[in-house]
C-alpha positions in Angstrom: 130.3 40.8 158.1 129.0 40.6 154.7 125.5 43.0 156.0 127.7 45.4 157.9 129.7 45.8 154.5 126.5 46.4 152.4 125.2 48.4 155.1 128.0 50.3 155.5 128.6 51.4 151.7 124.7 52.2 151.2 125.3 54.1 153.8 128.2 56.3 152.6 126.3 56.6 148.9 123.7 57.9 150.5 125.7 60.3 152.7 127.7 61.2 149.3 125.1 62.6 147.5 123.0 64.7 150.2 126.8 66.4 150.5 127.0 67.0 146.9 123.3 68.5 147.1 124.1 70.7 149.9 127.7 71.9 148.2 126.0 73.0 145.2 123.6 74.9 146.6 123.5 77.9 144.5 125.8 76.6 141.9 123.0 74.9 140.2 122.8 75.9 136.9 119.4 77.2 135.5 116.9 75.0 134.2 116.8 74.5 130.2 114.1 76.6 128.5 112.8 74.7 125.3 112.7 77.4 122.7 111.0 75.5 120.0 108.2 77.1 118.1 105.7 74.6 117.2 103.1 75.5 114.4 99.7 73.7 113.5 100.2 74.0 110.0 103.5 75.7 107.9 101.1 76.5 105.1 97.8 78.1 104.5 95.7 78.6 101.5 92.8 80.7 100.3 90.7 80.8 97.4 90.1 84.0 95.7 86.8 84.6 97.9 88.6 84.2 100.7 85.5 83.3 102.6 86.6 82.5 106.0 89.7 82.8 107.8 92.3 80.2 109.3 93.2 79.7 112.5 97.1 78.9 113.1 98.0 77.1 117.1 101.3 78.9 118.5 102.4 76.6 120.7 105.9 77.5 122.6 107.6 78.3 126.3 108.8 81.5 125.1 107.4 84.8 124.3 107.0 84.9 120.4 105.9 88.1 118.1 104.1 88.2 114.8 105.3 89.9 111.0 104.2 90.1 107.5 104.6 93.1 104.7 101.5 91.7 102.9 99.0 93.9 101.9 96.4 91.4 101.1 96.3 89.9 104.6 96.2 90.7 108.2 97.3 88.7 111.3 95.4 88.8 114.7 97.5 87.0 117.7 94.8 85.9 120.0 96.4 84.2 122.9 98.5 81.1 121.2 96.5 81.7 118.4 97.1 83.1 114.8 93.9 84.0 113.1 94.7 85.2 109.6 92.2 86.7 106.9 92.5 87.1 103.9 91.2 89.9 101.1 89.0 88.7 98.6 91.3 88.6 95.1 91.1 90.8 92.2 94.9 89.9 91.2 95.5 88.3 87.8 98.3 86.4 89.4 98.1 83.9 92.3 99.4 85.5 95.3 102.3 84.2 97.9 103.8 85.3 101.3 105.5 84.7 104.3 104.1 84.8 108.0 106.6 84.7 110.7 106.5 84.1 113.8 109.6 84.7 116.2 111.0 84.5 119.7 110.8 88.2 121.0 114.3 88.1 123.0 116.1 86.3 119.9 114.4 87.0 116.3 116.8 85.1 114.5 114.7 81.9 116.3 111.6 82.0 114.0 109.2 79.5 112.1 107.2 80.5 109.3 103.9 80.0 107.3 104.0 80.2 103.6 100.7 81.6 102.4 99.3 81.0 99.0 95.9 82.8 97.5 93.9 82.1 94.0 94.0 84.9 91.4 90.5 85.9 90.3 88.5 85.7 87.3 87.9 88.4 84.4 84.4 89.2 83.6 83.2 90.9 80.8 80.0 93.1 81.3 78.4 95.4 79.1 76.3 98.2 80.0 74.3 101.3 78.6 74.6 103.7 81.4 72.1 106.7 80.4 73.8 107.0 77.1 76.9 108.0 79.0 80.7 107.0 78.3 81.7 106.2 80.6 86.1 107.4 81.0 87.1 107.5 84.2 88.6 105.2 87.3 89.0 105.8 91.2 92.6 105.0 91.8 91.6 101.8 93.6 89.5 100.7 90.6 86.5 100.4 92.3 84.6 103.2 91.0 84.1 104.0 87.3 82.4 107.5 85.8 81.7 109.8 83.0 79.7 112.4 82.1 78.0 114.1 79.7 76.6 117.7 79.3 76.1 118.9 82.8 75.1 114.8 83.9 77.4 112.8 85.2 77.4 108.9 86.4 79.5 106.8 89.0 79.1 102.9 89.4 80.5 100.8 92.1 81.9 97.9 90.0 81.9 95.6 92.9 78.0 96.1 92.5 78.0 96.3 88.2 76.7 92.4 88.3 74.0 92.6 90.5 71.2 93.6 88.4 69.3 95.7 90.3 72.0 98.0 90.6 71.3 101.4 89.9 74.7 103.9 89.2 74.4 107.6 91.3 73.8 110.1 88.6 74.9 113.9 89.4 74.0 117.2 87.6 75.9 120.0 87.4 73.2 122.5 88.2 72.6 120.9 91.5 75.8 119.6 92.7 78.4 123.0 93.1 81.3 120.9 94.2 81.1 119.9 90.1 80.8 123.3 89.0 83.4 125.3 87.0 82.4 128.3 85.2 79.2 127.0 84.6 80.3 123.9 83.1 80.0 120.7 84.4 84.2 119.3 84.9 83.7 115.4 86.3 87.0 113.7 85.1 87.4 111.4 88.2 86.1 110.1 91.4 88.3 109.4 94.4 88.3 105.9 96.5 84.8 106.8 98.1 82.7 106.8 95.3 82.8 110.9 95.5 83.4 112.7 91.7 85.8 115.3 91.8 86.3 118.2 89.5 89.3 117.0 87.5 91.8 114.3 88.6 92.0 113.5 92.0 94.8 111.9 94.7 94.2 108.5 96.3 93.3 109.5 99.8 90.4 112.1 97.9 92.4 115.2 99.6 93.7 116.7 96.4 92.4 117.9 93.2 92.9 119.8 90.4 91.0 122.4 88.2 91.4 125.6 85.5 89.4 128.7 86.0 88.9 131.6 83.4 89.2 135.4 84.2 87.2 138.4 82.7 89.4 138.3 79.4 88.6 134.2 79.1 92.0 133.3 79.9 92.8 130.0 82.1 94.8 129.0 84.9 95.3 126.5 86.8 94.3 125.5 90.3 95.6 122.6 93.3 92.8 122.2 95.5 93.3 120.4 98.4 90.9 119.5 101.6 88.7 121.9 99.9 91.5 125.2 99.6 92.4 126.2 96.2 96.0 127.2 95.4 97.3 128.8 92.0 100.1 126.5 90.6 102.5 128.3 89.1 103.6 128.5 85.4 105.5 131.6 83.2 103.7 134.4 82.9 104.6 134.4 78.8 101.9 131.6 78.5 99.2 134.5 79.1 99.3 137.1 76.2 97.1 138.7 74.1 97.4 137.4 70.5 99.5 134.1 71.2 98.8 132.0 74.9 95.7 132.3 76.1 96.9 130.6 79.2 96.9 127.1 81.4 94.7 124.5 82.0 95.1 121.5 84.1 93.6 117.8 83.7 95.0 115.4 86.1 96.9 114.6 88.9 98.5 111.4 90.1 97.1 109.3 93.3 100.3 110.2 95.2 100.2 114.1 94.5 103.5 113.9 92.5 102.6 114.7 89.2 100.3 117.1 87.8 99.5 117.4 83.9 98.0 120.2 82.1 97.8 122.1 78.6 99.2 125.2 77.4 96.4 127.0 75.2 98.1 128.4 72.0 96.1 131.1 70.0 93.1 129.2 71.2 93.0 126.2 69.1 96.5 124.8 69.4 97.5 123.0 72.5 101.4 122.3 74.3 101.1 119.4 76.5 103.0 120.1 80.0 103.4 119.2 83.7 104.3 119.9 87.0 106.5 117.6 89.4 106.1 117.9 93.2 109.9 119.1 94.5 109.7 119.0 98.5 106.6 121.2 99.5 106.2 123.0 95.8 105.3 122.2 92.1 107.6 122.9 89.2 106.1 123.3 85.9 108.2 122.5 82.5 107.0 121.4 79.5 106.4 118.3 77.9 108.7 117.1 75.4 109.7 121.3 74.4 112.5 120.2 71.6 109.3 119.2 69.7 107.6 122.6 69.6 107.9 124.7 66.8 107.0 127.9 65.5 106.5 128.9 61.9 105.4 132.6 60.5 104.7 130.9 57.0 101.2 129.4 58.2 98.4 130.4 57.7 97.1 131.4 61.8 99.5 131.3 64.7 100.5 127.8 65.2 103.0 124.7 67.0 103.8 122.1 64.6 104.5 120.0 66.3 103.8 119.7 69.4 102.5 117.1 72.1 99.0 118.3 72.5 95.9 116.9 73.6 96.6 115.0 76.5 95.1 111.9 77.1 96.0 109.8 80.5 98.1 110.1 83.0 99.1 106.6 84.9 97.3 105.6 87.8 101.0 106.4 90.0 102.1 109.2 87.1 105.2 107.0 85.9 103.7 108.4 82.2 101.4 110.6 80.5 99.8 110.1 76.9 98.9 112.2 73.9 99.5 112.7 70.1 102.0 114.8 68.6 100.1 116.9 66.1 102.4 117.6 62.7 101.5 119.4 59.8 101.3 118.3 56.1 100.5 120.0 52.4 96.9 121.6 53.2 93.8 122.5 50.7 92.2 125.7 49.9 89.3 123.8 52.0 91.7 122.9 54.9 95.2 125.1 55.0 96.8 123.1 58.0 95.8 120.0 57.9 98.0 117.2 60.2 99.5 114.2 60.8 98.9 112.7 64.6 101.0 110.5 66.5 100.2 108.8 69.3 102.9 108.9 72.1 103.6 107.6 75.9 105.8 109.9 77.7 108.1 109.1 81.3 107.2 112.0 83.6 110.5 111.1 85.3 113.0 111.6 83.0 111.4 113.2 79.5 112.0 110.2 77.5 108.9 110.3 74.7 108.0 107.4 72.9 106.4 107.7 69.3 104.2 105.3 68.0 106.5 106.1 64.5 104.2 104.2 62.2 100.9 105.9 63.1 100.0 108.9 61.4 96.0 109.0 62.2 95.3 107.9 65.8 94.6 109.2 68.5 96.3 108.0 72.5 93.8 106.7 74.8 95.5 105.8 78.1 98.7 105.0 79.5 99.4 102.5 82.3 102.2 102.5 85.2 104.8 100.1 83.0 104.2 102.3 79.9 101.4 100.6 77.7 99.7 102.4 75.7 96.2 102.5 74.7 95.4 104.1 71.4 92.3 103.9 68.7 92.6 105.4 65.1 91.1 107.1 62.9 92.0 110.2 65.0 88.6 112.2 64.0 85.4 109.8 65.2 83.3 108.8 62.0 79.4 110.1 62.6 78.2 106.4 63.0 80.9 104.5 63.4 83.4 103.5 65.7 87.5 103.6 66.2 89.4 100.9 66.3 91.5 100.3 69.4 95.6 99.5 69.4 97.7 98.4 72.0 101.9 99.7 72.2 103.8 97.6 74.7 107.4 96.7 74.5 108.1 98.4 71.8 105.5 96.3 69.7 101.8 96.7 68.1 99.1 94.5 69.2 95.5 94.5 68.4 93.4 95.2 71.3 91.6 91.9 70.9 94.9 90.1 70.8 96.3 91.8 73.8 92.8 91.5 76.1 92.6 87.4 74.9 96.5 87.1 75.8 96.0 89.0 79.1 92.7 87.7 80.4 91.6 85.1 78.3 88.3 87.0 77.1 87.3 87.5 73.0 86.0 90.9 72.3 85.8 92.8 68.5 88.5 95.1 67.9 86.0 98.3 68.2 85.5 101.1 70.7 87.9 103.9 72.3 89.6 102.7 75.8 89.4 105.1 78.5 90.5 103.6 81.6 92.9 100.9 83.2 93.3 99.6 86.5 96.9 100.2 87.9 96.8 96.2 88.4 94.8 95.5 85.5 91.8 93.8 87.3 89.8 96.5 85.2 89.8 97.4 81.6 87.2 100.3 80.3 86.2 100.9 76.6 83.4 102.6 75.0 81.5 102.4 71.6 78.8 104.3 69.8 75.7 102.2 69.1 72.5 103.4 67.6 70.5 104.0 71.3 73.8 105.7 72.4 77.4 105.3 73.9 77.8 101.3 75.4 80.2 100.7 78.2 82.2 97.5 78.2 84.0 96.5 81.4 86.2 93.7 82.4 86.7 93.3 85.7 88.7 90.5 87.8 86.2 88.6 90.3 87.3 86.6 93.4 
């Protein structure tokens, strides 16, 4: 009785759940999908050289995509795979980032990588380039030039160490694309290594450049992909005894700003600009509420006036010159001045005076408003200036500033022509006796 019993309820369990199989039937709910994303690693490194790139193993059920906003890597999914690269560094700071990776039906169901890089190194060089000075930068810092005469010089200074090296020298004469009336007009040379006429955009599309008429008055030109375009300004600029018209000196990497001279009675010059306003360029003066105009001297003259303009920012956030103002003259010299170095916001006007300068000269002007000036104004036959630094509202030698920002000791001497938009290169020149010598620091991975 006992065995009939056990058979009998082994029986019945067994009957039980073949019926609940069967009654389910398409009631069965769906299988659990494991949405976990598992990385190899959740961090990655990279020295500045960023020699070789890292591999990152996706593993997951799910369909998963891949985003970053870092400009100084790139991501390459290949299969379950991450393989990210780095670029070398030429950052002062270490760099950071995020990489994420996410499930493509539900983003909010992410891991992420953190990724870390090395800031380079500063490097001084020093260089006589065909007795060259060398003033101008490419807006991604790579290429430096200058000219002088009808020769010009550009150097790849991701090549300046290797001392076989040789720079591309042009000459006027033979190279028409550097031709303007005759005179040769290198002020620039676009992200290719190719000199330009006057300033020049980042993409090396646009330029700028000033052209004379029969009567030897200037104006101004846009030149873009090779088509030149006359950029307006007031026709009161161009008279007969006063203006003697336009000229234009640089433009910004984006194409926004433009910045340009006014020529007074042919020795006096009113610093102005134009501003890119949907598909057209305005032109306005800089800073007008300084120009003034006095019958009582001796010629036709603006005292003062911002005049002889001197850098425009890598992005055009400011413009530099001096702000030329008279004082009691000689018999010998009747208008003799005062000259103030200044920085001035294309955005919004605002002009900043270096108020206790009365002899110097401006130099260069970066994207967060520092400004690069050297005094005496007039060069000494012989000697050299001695280069300033304005940031923040405060003075700083140049040697201070350059051993605060890099770490390197150079003399307070020379005239600085050029810096990077990211600082990872400083230019400066000086007169030696077998001609002008570059100096260059440049960050290294």
């Amino acid at each position: 009785m006992k065995k009939l019993s056990k058979f009998f309820l082994n029986a019945v369990a067994i009957s039980t759940i073949v019926t609940f199989s069967v009654s389910c039937g398409d009631d069965d709910p769906a299988p659990v999908v494991d949405t976990t994303i598992k990385l190899s690693e959740s961090t990655l490194h990279f020295t500045s050289k960023a020699e070789s790139p890292q591999t990152i193993e996706v593993t997951s059920a799910i369909e998963w995509d891949v985003a970053e906003e870092l400009d100084w890597i790139t991501v390459e999914k290949q299969g379950g795979n991450l393989i990210v690269t780095a670029q070398p560094s030429r950052s002062l700071d270490n760099r950071e980032g995020v990489i994420t990776v996410a499930e493509s039906a539900n983003p909010a169901n992410k891991a992420e990588i953190s990724v870390t890089q090395d800031h380079g190194t500063p490097v001084q060089y020093d260089r006589i380039v065909y007795g060259i000075p060398i003033e101008h930068l490419s807006p991604n810092g790579r290429y430096a030039a200058g000219e002088y005469d009808i020769t010009g010089v550009v150097i790849d200074l991701y090549q300046i160490a290797d001392e076989n090296y040789v720079p591309a020298t042009y000459t006027g004469a033979t190279t028409p694309s550097l031709i303007s009336d005759g005179s040769f007009l290198l002020r620039g040379v676009d992200d290719t290594g190719t000199p330009f006429a006057r300033g020049v955009t980042a993409d090396g599309s646009t330029t700028v450049k000033h052209e004379s008429n029969a009567e030897n008055i200037y104006a101004p030109y846009l030149v873009k992909n090779g088509i030149s375009t006359p950029l307006d300004f007031p026709s009161s600029y161009v008279t007969e005894e006063q203006y003697k018209g336009v000229y234009v000196d640089l433009i910004s990497a984006d194409g926004k700003y433009i910045l340009g001279r006014i020529n007074a009675d042919g020795a006096t010059w009113i610093a102005c600009k134009w501003t890119l306003e949907g598909n057209s360029y305005v032109f306005s003066e800089i800073a007008p509420d300084k120009v003034t105009y006095n019958e009582d001297y001796f010629r036709f003259d603006q005292y003062p006036c911002p005049q002889n303009v001197t850098g425009l920012s890598v992005m055009g956030e400011y413009s530099s010159g001096v702000i030329r103002t008279p004082q009691f003259g000689t018999i010998f010299n009747p208008i003799p001045a005062t000259y103030i170095p200044y920085s001035y916001k294309m955005s919004d006007g605002t002009l900043t005076l270096v108020d206790d300068e009365t002899d110097a000269n401006a130099c260069y002007v970066t994207d967060d408003g520092t400004l690069f000036y050297s005094s005496p104004y007039e060069f000494p036959f012989g000697g050299d200036r001695t280069p300033h630094v304005y940031k923040n509202g405060a003075k700083l030698a140049f040697s201070e500033w350059v051993n605060s920002t890099y770490g390197l000791t150079v003399e307070d001497k020379g005239i600085v022509a050029a810096v990077a938009k990211d600082y990872s290169v400083v230019i400066w020149f000086t007169f030696e006796p077998t001609g002008w010598a570059n100096h260059f620091i440049i960050v290294e991975p």
